[in-house]
Backbone as numpy.savetxt, mean C-alpha at the origin, in Angstrom:
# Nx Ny Nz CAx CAy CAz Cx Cy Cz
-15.36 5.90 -17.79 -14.62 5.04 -16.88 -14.28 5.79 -15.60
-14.21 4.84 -14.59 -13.81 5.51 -13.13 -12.27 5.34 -13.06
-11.43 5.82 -13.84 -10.32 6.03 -13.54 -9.40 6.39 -12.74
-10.07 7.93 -12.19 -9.64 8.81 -10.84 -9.75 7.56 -9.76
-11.38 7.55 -9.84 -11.56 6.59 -8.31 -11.12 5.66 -8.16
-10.41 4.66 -9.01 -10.24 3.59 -9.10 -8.53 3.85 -8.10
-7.40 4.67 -9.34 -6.68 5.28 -8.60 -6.67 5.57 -7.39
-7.51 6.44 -6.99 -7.40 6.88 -5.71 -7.89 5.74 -4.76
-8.55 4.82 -4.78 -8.91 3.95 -4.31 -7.82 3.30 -3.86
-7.16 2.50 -5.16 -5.72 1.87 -4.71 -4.98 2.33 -3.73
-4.43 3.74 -3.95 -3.46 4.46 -3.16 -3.87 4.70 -2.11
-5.37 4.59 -1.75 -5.07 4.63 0.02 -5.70 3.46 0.62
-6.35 2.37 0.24 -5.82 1.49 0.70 -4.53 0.52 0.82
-3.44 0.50 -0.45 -2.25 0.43 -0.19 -1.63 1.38 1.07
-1.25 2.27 1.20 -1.01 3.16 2.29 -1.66 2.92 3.06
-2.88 2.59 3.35 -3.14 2.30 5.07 -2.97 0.84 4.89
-2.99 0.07 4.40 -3.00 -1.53 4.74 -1.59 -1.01 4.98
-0.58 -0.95 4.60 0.90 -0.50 4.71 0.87 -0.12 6.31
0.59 0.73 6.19 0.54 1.89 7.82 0.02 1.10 8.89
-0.95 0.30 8.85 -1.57 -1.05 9.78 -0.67 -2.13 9.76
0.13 -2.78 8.92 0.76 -4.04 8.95 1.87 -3.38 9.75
2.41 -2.48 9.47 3.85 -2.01 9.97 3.83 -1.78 11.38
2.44 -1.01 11.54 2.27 -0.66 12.89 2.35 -2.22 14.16
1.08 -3.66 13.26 0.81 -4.09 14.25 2.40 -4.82 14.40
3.17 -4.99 13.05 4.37 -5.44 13.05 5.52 -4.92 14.27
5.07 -3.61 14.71 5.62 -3.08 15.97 5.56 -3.34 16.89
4.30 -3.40 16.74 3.45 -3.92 18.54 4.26 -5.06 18.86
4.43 -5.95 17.76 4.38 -7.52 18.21 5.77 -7.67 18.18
7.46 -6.30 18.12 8.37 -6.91 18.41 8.81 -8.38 17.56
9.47 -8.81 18.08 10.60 -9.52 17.52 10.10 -10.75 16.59
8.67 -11.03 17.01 7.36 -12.04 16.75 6.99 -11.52 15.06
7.42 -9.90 14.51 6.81 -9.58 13.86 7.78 -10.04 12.56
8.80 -10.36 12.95 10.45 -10.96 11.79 10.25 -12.18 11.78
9.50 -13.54 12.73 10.29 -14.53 12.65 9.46 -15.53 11.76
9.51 -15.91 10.78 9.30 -16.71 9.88 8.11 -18.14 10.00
7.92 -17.96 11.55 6.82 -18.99 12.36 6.09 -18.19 12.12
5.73 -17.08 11.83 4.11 -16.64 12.61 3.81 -15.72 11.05
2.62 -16.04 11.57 1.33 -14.89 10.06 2.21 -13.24 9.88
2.54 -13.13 10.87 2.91 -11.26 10.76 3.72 -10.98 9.72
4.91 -12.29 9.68 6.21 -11.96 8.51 5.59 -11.94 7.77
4.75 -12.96 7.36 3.54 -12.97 5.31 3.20 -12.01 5.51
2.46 -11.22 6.61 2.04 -9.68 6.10 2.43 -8.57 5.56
3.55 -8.67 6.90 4.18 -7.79 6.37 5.08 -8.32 4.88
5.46 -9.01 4.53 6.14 -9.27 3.44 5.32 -8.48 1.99
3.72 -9.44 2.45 2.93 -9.21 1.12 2.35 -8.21 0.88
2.87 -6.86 2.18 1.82 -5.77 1.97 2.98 -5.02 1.37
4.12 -5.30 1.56 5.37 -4.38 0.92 5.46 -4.52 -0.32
5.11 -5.52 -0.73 4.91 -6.05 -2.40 4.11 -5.55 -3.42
2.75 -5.31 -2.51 1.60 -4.57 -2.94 1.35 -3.51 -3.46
1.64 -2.48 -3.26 1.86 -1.22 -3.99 2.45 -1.83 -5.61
3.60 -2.50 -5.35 4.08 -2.91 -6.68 3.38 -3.51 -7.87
2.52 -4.41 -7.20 1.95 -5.35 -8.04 0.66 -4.60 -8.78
0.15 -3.66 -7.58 -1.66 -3.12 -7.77 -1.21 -1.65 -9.19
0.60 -1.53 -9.33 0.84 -0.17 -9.85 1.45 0.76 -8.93
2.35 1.14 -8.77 3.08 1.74 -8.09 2.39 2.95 -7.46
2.28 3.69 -5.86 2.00 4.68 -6.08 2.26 5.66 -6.46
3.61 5.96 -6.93 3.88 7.15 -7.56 3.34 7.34 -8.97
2.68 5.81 -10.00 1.76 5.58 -10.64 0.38 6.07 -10.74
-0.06 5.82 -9.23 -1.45 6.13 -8.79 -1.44 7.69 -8.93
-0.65 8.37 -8.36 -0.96 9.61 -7.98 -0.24 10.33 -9.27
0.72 9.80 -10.05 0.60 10.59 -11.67 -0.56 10.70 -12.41
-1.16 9.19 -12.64 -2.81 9.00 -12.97 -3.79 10.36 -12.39
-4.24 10.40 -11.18 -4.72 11.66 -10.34 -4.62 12.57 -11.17
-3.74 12.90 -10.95 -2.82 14.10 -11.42 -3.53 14.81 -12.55
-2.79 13.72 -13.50 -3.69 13.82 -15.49 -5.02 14.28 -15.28
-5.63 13.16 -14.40 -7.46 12.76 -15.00 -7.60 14.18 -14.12
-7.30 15.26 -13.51 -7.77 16.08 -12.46 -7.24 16.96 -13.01
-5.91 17.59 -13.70 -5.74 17.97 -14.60 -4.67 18.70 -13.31
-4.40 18.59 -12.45 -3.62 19.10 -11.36 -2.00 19.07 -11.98
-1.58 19.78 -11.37 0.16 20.36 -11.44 0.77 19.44 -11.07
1.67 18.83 -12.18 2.72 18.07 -11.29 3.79 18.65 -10.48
């Protein structure tokens, strides 16, 4: 099984989809809170995400094991 990759997979696309929503959530100011526009669902559902896909502090315990690395 691809366990590692699968892991590691998750954890950085969680973290950059994260790092992109937040960012464009910046750009766009006050537009990026208000409940009219696509940005709030993003950002809402990308904050969620990590949670749902397994936490990353999940992801990177997993790593950890299968790699045999130091916690």
């Amino acid at each position: 099984m691809a366990t590692v990759e699968t892991s590691m997979a998750k954890l950085f696309v969680c973290d950059t989809a994260r790092e992109i929503v937040l960012t464009c959530q910046q750009i766009m100011g006050a537009y990026g809170y208000v409940a009219g526009y696509d940005m709030e669902r993003y950002v809402r559902d990308i904050l969620i995400l990590p949670i749902l896909g397994g936490s990353s502090a999940i992801q990177k315990n997993n790593i950890a094991n299968r790699l045999n690395l130091p916690r």
